[in-house]
PQR file of N, CA, C, O and H, with PARSE charges and radii, in Angstrom:
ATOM      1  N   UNK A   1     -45.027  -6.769 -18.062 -0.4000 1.5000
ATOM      2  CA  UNK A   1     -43.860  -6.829 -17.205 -0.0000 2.0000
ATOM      3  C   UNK A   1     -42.867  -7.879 -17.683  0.5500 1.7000
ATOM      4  O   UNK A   1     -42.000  -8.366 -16.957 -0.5500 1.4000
ATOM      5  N   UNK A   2     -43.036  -8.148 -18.797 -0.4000 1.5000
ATOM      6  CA  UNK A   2     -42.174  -9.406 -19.332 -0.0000 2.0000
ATOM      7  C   UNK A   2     -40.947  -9.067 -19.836  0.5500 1.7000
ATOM      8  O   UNK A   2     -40.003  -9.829 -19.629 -0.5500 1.4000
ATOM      9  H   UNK A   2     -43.740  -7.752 -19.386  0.4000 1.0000
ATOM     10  N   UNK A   3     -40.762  -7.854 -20.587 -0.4000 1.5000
ATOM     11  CA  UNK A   3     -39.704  -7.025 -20.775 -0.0000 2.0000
ATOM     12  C   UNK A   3     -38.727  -6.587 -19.131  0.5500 1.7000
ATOM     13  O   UNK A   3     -37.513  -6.385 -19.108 -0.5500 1.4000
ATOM     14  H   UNK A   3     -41.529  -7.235 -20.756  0.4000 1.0000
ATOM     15  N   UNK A   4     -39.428  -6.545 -18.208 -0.4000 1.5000
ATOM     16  CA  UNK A   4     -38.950  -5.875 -17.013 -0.0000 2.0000
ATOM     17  C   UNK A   4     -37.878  -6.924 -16.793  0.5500 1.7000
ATOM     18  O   UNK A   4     -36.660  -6.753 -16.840 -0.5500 1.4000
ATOM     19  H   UNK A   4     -40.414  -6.709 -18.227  0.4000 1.0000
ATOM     20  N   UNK A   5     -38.707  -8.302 -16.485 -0.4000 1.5000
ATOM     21  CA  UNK A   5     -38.282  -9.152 -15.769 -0.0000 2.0000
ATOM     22  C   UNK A   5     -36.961  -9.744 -16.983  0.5500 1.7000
ATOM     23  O   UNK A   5     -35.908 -10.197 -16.534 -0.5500 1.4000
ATOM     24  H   UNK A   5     -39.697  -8.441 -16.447  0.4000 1.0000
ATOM     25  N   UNK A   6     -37.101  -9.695 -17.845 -0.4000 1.5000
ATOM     26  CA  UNK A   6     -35.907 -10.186 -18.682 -0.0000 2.0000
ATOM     27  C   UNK A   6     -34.655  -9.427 -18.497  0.5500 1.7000
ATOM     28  O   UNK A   6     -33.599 -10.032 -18.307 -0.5500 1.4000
ATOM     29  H   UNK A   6     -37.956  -9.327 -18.210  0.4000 1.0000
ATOM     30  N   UNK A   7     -34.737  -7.456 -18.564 -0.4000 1.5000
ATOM     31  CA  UNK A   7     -33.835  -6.521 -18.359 -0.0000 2.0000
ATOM     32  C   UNK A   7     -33.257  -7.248 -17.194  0.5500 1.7000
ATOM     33  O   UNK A   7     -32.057  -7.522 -17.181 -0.5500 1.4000
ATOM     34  H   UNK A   7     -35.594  -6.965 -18.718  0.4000 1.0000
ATOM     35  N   UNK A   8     -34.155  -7.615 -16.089 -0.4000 1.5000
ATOM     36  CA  UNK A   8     -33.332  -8.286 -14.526 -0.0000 2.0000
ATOM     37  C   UNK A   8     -32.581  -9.221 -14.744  0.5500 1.7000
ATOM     38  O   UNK A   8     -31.411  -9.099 -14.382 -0.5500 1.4000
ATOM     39  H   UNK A   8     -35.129  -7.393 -16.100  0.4000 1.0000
ATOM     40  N   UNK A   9     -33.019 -10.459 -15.411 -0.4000 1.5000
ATOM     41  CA  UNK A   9     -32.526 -11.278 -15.579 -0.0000 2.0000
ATOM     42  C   UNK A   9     -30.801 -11.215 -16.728  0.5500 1.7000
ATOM     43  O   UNK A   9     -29.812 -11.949 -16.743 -0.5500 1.4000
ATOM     44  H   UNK A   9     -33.970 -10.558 -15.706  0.4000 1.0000
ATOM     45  N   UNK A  10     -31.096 -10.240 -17.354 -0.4000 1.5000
ATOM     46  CA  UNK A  10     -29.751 -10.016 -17.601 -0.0000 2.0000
ATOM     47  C   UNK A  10     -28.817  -9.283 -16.843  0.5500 1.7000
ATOM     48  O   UNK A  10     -27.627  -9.585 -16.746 -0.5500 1.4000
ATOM     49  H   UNK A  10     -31.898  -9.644 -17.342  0.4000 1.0000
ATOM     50  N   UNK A  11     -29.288  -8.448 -16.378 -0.4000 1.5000
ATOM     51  CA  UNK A  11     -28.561  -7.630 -16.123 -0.0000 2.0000
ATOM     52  C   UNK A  11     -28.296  -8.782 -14.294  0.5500 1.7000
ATOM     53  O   UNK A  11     -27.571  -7.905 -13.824 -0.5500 1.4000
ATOM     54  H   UNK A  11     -30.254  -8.203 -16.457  0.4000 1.0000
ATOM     55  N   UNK A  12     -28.309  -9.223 -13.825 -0.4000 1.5000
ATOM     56  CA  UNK A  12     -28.336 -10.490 -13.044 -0.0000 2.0000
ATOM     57  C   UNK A  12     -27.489 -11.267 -13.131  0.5500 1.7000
ATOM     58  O   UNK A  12     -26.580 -11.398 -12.311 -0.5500 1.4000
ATOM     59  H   UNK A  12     -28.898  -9.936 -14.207  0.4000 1.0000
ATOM     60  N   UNK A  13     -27.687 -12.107 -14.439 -0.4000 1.5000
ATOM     61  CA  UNK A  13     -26.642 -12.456 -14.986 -0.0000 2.0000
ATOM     62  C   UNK A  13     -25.270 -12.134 -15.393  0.5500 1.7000
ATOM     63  O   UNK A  13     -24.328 -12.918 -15.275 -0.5500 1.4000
ATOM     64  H   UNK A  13     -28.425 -12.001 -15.106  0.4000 1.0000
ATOM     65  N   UNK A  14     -25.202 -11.061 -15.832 -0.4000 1.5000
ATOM     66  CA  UNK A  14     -23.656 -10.495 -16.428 -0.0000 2.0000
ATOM     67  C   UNK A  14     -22.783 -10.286 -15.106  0.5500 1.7000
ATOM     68  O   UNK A  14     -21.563 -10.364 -14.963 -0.5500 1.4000
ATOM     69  H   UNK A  14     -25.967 -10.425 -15.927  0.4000 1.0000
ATOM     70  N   UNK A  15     -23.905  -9.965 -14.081 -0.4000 1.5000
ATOM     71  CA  UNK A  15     -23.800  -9.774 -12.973 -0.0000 2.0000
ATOM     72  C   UNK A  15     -22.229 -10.586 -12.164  0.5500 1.7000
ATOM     73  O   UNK A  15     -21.099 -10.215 -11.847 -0.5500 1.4000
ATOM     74  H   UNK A  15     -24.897  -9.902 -14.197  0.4000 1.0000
ATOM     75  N   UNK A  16     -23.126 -11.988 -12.110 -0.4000 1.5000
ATOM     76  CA  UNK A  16     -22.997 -13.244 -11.661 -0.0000 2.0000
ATOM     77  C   UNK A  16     -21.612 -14.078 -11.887  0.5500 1.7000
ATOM     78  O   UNK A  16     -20.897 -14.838 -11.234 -0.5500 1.4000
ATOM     79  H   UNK A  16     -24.044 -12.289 -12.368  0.4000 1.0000
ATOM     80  N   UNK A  17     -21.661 -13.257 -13.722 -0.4000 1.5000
ATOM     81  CA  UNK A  17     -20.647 -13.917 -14.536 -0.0000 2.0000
ATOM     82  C   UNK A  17     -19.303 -12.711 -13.956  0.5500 1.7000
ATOM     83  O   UNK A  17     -18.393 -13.033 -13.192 -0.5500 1.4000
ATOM     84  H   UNK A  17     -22.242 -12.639 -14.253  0.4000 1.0000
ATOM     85  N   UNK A  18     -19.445 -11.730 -14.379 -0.4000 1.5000
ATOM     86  CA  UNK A  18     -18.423 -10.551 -13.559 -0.0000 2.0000
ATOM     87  C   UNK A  18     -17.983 -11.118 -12.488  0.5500 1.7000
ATOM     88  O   UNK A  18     -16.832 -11.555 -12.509 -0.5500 1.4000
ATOM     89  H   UNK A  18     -20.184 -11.469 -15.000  0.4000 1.0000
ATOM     90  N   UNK A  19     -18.656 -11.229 -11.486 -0.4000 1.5000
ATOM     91  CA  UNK A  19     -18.479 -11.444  -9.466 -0.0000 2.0000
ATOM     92  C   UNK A  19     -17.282 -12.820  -9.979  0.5500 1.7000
ATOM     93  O   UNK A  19     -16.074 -12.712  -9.771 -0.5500 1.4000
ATOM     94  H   UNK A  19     -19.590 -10.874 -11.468  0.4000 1.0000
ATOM     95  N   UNK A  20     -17.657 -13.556 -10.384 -0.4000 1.5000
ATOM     96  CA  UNK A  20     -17.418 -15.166 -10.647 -0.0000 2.0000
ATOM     97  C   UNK A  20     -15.657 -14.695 -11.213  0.5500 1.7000
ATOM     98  O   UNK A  20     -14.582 -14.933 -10.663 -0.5500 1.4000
ATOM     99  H   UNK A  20     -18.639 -13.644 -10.552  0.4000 1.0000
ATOM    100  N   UNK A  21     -15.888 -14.139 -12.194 -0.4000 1.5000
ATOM    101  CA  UNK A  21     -14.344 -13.504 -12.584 -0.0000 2.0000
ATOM    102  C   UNK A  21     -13.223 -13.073 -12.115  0.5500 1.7000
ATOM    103  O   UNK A  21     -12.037 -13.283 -12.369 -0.5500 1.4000
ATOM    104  H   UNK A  21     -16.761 -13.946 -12.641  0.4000 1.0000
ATOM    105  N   UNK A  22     -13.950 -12.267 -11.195 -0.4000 1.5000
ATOM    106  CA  UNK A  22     -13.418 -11.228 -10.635 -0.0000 2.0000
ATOM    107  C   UNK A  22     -12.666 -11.885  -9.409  0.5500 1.7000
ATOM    108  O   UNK A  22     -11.504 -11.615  -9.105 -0.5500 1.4000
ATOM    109  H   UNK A  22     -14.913 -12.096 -10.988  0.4000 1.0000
ATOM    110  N   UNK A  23     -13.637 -12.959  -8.615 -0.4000 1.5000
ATOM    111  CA  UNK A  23     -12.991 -13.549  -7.428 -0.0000 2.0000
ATOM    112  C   UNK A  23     -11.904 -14.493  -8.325  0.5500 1.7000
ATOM    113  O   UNK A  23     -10.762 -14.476  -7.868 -0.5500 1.4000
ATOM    114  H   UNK A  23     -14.581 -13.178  -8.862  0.4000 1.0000
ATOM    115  N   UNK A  24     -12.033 -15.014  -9.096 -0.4000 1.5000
ATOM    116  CA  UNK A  24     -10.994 -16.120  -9.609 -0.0000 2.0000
ATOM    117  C   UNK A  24      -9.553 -15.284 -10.242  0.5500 1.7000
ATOM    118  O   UNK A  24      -8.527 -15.906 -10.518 -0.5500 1.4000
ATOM    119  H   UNK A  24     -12.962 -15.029  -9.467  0.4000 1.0000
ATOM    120  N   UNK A  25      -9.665 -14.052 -10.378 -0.4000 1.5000
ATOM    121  CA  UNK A  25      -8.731 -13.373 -10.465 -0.0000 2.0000
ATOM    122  C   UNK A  25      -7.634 -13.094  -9.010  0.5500 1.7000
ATOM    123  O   UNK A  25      -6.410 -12.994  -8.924 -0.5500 1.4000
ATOM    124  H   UNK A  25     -10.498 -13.547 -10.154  0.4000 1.0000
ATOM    125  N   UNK A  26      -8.492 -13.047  -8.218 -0.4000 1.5000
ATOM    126  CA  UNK A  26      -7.618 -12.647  -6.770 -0.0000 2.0000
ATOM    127  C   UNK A  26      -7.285 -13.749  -6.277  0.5500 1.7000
ATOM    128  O   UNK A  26      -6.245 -13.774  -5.618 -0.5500 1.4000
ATOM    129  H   UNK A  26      -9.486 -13.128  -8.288  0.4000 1.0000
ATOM    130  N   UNK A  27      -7.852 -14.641  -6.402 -0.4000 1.5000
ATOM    131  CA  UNK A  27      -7.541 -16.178  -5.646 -0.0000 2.0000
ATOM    132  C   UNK A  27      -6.770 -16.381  -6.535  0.5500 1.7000
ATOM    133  O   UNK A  27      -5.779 -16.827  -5.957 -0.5500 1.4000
ATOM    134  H   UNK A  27      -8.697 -14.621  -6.937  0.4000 1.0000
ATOM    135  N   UNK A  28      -6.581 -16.350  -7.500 -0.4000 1.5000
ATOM    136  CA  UNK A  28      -5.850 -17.024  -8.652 -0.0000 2.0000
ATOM    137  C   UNK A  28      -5.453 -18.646  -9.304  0.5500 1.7000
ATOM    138  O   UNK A  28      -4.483 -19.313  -9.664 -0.5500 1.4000
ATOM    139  H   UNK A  28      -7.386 -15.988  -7.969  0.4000 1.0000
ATOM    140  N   UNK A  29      -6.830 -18.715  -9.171 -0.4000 1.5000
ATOM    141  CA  UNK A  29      -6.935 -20.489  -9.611 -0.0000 2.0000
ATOM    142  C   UNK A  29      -6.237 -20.870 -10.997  0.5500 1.7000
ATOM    143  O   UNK A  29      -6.663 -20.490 -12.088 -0.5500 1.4000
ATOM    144  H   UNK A  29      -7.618 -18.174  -8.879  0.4000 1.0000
ATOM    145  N   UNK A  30      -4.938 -21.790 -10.782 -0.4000 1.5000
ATOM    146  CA  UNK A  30      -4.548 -22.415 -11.692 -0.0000 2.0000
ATOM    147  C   UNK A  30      -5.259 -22.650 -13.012  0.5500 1.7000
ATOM    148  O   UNK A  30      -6.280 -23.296 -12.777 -0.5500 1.4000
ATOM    149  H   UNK A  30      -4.592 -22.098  -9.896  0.4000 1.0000
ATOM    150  N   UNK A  31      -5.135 -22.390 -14.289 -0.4000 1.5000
ATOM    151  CA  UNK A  31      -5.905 -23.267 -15.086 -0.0000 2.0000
ATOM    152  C   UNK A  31      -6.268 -24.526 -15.292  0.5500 1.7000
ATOM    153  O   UNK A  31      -7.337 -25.069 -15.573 -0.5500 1.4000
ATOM    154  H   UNK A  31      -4.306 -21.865 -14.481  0.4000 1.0000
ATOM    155  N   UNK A  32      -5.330 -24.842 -15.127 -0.4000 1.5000
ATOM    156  CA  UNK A  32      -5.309 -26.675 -15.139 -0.0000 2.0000
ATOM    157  C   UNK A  32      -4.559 -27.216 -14.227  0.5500 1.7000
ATOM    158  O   UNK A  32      -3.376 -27.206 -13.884 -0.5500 1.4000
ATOM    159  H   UNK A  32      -4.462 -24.401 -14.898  0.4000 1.0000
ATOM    160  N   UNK A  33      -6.274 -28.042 -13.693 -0.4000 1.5000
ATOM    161  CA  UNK A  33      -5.552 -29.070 -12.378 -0.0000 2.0000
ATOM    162  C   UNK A  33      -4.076 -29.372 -12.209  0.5500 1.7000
ATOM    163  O   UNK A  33      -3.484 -29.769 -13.212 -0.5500 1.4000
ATOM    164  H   UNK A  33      -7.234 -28.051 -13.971  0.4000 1.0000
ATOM    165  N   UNK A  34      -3.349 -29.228 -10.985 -0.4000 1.5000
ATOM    166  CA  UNK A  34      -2.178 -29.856 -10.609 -0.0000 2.0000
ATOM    167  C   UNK A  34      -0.819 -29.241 -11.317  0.5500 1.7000
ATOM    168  O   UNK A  34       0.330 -29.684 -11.304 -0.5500 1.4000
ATOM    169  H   UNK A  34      -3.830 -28.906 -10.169  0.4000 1.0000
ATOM    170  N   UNK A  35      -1.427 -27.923 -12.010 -0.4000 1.5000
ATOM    171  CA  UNK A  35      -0.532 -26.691 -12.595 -0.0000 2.0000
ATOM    172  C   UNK A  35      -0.334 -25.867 -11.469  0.5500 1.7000
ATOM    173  O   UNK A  35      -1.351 -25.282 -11.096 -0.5500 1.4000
ATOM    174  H   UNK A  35      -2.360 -27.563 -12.021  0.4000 1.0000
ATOM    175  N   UNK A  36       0.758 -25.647 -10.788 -0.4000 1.5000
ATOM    176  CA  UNK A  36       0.535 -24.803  -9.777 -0.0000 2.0000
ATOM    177  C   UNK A  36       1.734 -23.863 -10.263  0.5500 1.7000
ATOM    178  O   UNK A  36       2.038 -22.943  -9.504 -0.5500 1.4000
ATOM    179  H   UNK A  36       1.584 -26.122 -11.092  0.4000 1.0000
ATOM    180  N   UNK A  37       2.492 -24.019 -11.545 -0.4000 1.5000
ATOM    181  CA  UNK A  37       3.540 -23.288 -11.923 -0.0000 2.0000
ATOM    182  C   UNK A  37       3.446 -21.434 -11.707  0.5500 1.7000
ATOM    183  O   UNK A  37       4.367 -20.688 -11.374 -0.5500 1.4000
ATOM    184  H   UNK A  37       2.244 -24.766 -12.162  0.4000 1.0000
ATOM    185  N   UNK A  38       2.291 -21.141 -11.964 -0.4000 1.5000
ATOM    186  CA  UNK A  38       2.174 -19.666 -11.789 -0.0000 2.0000
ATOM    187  C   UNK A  38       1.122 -19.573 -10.742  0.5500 1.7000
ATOM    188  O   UNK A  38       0.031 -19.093 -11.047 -0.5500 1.4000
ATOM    189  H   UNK A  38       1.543 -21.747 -12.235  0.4000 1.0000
ATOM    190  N   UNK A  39       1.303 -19.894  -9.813 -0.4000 1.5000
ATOM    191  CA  UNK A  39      -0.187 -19.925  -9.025 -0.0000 2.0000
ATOM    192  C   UNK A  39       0.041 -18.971  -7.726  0.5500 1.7000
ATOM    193  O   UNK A  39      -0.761 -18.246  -7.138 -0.5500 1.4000
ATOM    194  H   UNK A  39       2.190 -20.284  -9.566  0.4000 1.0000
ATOM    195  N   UNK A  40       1.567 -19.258  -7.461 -0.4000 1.5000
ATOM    196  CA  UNK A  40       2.682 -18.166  -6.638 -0.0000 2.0000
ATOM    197  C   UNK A  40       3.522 -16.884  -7.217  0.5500 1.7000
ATOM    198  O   UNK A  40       3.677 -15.813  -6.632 -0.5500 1.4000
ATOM    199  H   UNK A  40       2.218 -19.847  -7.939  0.4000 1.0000
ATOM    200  N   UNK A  41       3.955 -17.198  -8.325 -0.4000 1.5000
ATOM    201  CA  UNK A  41       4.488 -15.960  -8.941 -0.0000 2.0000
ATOM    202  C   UNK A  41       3.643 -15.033  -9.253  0.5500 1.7000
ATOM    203  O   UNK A  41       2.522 -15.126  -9.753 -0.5500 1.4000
ATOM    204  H   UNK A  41       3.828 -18.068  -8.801  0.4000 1.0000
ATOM    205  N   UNK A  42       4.702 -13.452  -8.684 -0.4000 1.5000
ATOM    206  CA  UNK A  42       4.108 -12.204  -8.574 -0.0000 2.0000
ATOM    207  C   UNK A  42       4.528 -11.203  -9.401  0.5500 1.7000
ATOM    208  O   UNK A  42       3.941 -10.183  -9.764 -0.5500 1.4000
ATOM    209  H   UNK A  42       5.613 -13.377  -8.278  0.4000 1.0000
ATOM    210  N   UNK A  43       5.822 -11.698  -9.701 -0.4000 1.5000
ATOM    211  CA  UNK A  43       6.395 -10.734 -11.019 -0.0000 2.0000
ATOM    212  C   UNK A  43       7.404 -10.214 -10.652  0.5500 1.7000
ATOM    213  O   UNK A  43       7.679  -9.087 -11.065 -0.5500 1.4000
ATOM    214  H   UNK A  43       6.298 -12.526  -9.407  0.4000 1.0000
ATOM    215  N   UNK A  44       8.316 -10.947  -9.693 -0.4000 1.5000
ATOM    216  CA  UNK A  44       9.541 -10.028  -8.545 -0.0000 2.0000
ATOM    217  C   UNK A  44      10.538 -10.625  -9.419  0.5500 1.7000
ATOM    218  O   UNK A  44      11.656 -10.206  -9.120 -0.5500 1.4000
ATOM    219  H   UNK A  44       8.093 -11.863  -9.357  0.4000 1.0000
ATOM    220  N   UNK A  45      10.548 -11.500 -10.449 -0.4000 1.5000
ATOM    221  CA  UNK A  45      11.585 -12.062 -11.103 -0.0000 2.0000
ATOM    222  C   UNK A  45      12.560 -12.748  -9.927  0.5500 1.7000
ATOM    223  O   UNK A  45      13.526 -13.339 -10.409 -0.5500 1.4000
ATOM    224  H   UNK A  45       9.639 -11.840 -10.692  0.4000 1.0000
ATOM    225  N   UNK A  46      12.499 -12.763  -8.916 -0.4000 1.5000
ATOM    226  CA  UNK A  46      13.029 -14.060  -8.119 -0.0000 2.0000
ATOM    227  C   UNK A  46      12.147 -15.286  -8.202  0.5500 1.7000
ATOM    228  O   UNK A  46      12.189 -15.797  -7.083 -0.5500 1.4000
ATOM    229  H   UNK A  46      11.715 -12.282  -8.524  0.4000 1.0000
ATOM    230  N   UNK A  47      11.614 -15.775  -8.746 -0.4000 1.5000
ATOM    231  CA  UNK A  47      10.904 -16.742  -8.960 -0.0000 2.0000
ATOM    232  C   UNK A  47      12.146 -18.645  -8.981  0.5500 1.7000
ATOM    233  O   UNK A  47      12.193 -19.787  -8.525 -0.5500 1.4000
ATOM    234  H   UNK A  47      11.580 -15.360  -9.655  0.4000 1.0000
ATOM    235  N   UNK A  48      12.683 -17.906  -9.657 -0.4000 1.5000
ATOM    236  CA  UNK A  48      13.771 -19.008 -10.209 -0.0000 2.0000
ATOM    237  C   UNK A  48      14.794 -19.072  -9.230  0.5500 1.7000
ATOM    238  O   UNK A  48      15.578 -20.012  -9.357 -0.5500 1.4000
ATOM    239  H   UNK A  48      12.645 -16.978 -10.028  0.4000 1.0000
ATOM    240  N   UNK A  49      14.978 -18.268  -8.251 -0.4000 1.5000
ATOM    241  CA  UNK A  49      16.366 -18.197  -7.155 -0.0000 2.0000
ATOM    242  C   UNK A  49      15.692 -18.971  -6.107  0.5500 1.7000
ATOM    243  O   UNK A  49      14.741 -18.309  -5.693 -0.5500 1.4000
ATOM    244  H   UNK A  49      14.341 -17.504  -8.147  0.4000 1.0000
ATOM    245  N   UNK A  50      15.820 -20.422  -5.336 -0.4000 1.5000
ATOM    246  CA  UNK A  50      15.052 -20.527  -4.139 -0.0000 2.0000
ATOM    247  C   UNK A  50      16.390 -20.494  -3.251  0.5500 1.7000
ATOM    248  O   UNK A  50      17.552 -20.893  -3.321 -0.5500 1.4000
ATOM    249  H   UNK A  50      16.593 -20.960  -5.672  0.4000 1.0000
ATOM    250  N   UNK A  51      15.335 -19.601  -2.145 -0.4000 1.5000
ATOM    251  CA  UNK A  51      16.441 -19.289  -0.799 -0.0000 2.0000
ATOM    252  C   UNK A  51      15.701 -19.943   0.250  0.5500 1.7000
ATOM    253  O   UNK A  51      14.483 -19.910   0.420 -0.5500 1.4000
ATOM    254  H   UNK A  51      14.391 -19.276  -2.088  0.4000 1.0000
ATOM    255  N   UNK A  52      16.909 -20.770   1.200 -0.4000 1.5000
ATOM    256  CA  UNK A  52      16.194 -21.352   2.398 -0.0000 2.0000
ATOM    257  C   UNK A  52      16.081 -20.772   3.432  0.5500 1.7000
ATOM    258  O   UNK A  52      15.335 -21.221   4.302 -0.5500 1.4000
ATOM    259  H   UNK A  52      17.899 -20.797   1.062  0.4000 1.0000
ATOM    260  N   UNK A  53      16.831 -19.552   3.621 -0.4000 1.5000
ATOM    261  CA  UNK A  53      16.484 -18.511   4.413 -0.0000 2.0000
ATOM    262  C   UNK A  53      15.463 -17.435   4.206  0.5500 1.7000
ATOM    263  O   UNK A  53      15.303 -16.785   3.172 -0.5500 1.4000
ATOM    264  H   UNK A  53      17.437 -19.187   2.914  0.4000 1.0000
ATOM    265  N   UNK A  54      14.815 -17.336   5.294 -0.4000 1.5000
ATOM    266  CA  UNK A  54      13.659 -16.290   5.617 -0.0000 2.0000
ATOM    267  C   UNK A  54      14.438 -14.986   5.148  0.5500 1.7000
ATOM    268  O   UNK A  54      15.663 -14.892   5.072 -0.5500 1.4000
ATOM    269  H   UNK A  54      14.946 -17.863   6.134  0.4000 1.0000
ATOM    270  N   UNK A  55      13.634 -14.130   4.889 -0.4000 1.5000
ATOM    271  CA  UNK A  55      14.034 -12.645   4.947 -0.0000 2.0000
ATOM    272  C   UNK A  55      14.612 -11.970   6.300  0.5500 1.7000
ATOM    273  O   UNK A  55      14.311 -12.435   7.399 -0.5500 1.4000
ATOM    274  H   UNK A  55      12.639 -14.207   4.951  0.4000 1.0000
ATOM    275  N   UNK A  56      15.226 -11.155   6.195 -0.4000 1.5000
ATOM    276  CA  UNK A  56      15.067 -10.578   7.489 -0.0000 2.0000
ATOM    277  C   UNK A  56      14.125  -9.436   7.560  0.5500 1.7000
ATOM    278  O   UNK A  56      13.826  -8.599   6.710 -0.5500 1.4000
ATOM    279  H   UNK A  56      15.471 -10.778   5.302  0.4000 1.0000
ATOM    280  N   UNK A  57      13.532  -9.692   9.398 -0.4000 1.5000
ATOM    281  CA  UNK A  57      12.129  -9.283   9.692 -0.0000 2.0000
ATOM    282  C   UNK A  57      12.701  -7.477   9.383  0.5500 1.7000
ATOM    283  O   UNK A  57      13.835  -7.015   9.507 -0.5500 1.4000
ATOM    284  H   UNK A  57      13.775 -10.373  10.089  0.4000 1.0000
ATOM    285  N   UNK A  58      11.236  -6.690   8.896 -0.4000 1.5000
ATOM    286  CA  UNK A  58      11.543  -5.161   8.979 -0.0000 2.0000
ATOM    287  C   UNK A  58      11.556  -4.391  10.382  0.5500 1.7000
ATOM    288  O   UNK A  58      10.963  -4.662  11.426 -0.5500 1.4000
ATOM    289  H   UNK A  58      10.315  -7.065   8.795  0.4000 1.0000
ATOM    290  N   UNK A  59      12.317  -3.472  10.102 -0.4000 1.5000
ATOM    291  CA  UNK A  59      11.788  -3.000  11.565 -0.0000 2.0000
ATOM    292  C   UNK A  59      10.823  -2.043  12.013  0.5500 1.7000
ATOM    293  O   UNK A  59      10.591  -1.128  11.223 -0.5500 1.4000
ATOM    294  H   UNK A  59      12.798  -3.252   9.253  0.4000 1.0000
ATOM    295  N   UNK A  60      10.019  -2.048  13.443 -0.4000 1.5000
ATOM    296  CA  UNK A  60       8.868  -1.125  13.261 -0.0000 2.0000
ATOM    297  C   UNK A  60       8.844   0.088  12.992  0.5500 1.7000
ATOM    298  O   UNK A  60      10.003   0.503  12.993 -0.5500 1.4000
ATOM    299  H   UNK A  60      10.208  -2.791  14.085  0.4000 1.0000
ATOM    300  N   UNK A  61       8.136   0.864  12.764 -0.4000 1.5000
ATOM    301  CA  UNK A  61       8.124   2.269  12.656 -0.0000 2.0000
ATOM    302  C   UNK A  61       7.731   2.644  13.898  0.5500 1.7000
ATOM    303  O   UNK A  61       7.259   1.771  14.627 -0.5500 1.4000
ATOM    304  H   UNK A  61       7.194   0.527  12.763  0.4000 1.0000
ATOM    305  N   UNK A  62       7.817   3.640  14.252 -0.4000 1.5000
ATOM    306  CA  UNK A  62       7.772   4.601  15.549 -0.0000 2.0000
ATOM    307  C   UNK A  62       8.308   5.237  15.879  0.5500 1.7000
ATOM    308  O   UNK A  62       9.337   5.361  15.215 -0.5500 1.4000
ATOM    309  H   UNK A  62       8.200   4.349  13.660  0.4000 1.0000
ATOM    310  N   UNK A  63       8.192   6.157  17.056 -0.4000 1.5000
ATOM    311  CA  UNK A  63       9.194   6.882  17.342 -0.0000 2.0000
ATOM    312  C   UNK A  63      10.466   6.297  17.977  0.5500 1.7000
ATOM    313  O   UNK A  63      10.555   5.250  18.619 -0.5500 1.4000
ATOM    314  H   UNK A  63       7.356   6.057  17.595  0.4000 1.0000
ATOM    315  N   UNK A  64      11.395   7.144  17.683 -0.4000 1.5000
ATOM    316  CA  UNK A  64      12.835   6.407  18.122 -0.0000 2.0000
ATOM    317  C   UNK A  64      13.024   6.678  19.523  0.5500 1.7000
ATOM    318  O   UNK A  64      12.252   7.337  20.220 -0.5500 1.4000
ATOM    319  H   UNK A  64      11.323   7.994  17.161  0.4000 1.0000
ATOM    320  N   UNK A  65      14.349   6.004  19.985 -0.4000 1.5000
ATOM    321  CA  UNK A  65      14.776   5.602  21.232 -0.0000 2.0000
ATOM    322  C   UNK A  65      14.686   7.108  22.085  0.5500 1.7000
ATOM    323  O   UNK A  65      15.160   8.163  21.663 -0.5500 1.4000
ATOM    324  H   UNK A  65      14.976   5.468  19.419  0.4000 1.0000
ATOM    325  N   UNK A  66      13.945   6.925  23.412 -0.4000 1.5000
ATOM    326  CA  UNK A  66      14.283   8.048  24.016 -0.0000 2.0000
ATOM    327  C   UNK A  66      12.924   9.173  24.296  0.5500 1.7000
ATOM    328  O   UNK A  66      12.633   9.647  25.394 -0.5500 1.4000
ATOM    329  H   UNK A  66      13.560   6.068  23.755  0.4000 1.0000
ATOM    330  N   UNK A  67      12.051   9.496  22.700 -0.4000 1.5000
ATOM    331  CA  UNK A  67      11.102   9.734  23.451 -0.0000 2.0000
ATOM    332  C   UNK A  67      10.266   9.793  24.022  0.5500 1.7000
ATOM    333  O   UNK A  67      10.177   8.625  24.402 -0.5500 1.4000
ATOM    334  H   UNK A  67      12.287   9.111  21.808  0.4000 1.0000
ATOM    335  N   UNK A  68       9.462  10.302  24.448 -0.4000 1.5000
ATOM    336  CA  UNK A  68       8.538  10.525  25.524 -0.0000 2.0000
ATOM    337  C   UNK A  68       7.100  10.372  24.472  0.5500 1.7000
ATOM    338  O   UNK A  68       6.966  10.782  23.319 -0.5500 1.4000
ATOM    339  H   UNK A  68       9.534  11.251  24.139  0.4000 1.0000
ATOM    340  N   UNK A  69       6.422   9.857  25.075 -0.4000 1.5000
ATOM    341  CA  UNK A  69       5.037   9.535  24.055 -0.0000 2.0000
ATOM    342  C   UNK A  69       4.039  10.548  24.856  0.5500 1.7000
ATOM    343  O   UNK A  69       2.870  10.679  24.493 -0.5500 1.4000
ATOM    344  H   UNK A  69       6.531   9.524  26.012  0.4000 1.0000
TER
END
């Protein structure tokens, strides 16, 4: 069973190392400490424009004024 337990142990591993990747991709941890230069950018190319105004809010979807639900 020594062969068994090694197949686990890799396959475990690559495992481990994947999961580990994969979350640091979505969180998106800076590379280097106290780099936070890309840590917000999404690729909207407004990156470089800062506005002090909020967006304006969308409006809901639903049915419109009047009918009957």
């Amino acid at each position: 069973m020594l062969w068994q337990e090694l197949a686990v142990a890799v396959i475990v591993g690559f495992s481990v190392v994947w999961l580990v990747r994969h979350m640091r991709s979505i969180l998106v941890v800076p590379s280097r400490p106290g780099s936070d230069a890309g840590a917000s950018c999404h690729g909207c190319d407004d990156c470089g424009e800062e506005s002090g105004a909020a967006p304006a809010p969308r409006p809901l979807a639903g049915p419109g004024p009047g009918t009957v639900h």
